[in-house]
N, C-alpha and C positions, 0 to 999 in steps of 0.2 A: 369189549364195550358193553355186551351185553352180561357180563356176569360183574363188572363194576354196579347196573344199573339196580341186578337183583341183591348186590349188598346192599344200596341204598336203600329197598324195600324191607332187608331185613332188621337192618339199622330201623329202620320206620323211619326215615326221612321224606320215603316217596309215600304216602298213605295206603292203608289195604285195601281202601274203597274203590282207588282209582287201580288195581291189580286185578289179574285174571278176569275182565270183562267186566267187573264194578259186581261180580257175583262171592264174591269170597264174605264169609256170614262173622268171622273172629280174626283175631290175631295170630290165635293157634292154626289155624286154618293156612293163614298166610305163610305162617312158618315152614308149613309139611311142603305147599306147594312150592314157596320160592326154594327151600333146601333142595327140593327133586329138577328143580330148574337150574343149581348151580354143578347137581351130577352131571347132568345133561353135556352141560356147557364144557365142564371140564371133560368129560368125553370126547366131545366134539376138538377140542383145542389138542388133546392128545392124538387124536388119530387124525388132526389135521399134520399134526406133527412128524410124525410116521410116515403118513403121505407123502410128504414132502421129501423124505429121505428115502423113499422106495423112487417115486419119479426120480429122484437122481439118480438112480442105480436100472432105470430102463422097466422097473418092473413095478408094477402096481398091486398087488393081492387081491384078490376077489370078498375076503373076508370087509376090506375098509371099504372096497368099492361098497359092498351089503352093509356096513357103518353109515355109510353117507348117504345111501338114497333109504336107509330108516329114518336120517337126522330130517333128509329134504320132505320126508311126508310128515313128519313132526311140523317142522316149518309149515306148512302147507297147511296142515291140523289148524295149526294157532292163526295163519291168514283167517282161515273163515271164519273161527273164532272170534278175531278182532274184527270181522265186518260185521258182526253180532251184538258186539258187546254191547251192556250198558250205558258205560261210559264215551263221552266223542271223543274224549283225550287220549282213551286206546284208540279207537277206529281211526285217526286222522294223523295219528302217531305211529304207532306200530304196526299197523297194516303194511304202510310200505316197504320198512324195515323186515319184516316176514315175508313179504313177499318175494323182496333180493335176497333173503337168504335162503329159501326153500331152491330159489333157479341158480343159484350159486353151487347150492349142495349137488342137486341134480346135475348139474353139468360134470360136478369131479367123477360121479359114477359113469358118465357114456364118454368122459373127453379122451383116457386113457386106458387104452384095453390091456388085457395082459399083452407082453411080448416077452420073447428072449432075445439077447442083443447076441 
């Protein structure tokens, strides 16, 4: 959902004013950040993915667990970032959305410890 939203930005469907806290000064500007946000995203989708196939096999790696609670302070990052911003269309939009996913992320790093079965 959220790397559909950052093509919509790249596309400039969504405007760059209303992006990263209504602080972004160019388009170029908008480009570097939403491009670094769509790495991001597909990270996260990949090593969600992985995740999901190590849990089925009883084991989780400590490498993705240290993926995800990077992803969750990232999350975390952008929360207070969006109680910040500029714009009230970030703050009253995306705040909560960051918010669920910083505690989403978080919880995949303590919910499942290493084990062997």
């Amino acid at each position: 959902m959220t790397s559909i939203f950052h093509i919509f930005a790249l596309l400039q469907i969504v405007p760059y004013q209303y992006l990263w806290g209504g602080r972004l000064q160019s388009v170029q500007e908008m480009y570097v950040m939403e491009s670094i946000s769509l790495v991001v995203n597909a990270i996260f989708v990949i090593c969600s993915y992985l995740y999901l196939g190590y849990l089925n096999k009883g084991l989780v790696p400590s490498w993705i667990r240290f993926v995800f609670g990077f992803i969750s302070a990232i999350f975390f990052i952008n929360t207070i970032g969006n109680l910040v911003a500029v714009t009230n269309l970030e703050t009253l939009l995306a705040t909560p959305i960051t918010a669920f996913l910083a505690v989403v992320s978080f919880t995949l790093v303590l919910k499942y410890e290493n084990q062997t079965s």
